[in-house]
Structure formats: structure tokens, C-alpha cells
C-alpha positions as CSV (number, residue, x, y, z in Angstrom):
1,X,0.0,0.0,0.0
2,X,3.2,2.4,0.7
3,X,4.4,1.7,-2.6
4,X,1.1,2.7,-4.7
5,X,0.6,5.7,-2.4
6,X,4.5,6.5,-3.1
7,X,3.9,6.0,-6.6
8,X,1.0,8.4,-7.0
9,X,2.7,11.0,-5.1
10,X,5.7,11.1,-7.4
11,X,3.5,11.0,-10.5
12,X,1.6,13.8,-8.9
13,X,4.7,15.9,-8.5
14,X,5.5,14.9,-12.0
15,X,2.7,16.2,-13.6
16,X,2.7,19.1,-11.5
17,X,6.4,20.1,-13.0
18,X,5.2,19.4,-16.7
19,X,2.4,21.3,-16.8
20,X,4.4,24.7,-15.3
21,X,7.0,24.4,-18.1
22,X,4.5,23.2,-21.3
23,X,3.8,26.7,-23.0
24,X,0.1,27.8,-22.8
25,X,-2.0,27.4,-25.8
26,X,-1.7,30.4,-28.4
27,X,1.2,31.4,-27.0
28,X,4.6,31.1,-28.4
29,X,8.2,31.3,-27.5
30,X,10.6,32.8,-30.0
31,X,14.4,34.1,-30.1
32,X,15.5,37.7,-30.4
33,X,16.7,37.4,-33.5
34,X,13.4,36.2,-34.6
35,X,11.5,39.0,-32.6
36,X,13.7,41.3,-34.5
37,X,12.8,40.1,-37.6
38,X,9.3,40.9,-36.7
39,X,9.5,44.4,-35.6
40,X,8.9,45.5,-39.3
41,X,5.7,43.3,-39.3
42,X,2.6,45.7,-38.5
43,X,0.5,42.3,-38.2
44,X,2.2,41.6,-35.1
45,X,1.3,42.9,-31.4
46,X,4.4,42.8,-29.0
47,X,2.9,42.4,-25.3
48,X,5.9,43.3,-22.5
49,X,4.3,41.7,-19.1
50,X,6.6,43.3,-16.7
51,X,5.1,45.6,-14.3
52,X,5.1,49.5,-15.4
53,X,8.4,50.3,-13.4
54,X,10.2,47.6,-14.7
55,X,9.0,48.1,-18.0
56,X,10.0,52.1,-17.3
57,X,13.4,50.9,-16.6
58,X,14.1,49.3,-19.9
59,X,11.5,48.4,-22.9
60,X,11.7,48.8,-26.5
61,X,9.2,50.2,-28.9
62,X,7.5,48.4,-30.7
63,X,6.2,46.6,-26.7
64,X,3.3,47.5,-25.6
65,X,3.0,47.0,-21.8
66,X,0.1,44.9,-20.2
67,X,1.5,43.7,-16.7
68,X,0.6,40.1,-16.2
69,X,-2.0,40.6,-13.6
70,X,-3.9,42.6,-16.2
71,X,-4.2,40.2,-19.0
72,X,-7.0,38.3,-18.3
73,X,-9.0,41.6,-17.8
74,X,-8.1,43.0,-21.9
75,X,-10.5,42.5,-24.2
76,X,-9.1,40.9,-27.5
């Protein structure tokens, strides 16, 4: 019975690690040298998630700052 329970902890934990590092659906990861490439693009919105005072601090142009907390509240 120890070993099951151990067993379904571990896969627990498991699945718990995955699912923080799988990206979220829509959203995708790409390299500076590809964002750079996109800055021309008028197509494309640039969304900088920082808070404003870190986004103060250092941001480029083309980002538009929506701090994380906020996102779920924008309308598309």
C-alpha cells in the first residue's frame, strides 16, 4: 500500500512540474533574433508583461506594456 501511495505522489509531483513548463495554448516562444525580424511586421502585437516600473526601466518600442496581472482583464 506504501508503494502505490508513493507511486501516485511522485507522478503527482510529476505532472505538476510538466504542466508549469509546457507553454500555454496560443502562445509562443521565439528568439530575439526572430523578434527582431518581426518588428517590421505591423500584423504583429508585442505584449511586455513586466510591471510599469520595470517596463519604465528598460522596454523597446515596438512593446506594448500589459503587466501580467492585467491580461486576463483585456479585451481581445
Amino acid at each position: 500500500m506504501e508503494l502505490i501511495i508513493q507511486w501516485v505522489f511522485i507522478i503527482g509531483i510529476a505532472w505538476f512540474v510538466l504542466n508549469r513548463f509546457i507553454p500555454v495554448k496560443g502562445v509562443s516562444n521565439i528568439s530575439a533574433l526572430e523578434a527582431k525580424k518581426k518588428f517590421r511586421d505591423k500584423d504583429v502585437q508585442f505584449v511586455d508583461v513586466r510591471t510599469p516600473g520595470e517596463y519604465k526601466v528598460n522596454h523597446r518600442k515596438p512593446f506594448k506594456n500589459i503587466p501580467l496581472y492585467q491580461l486576463p482583464q483585456q479585451e481581445k
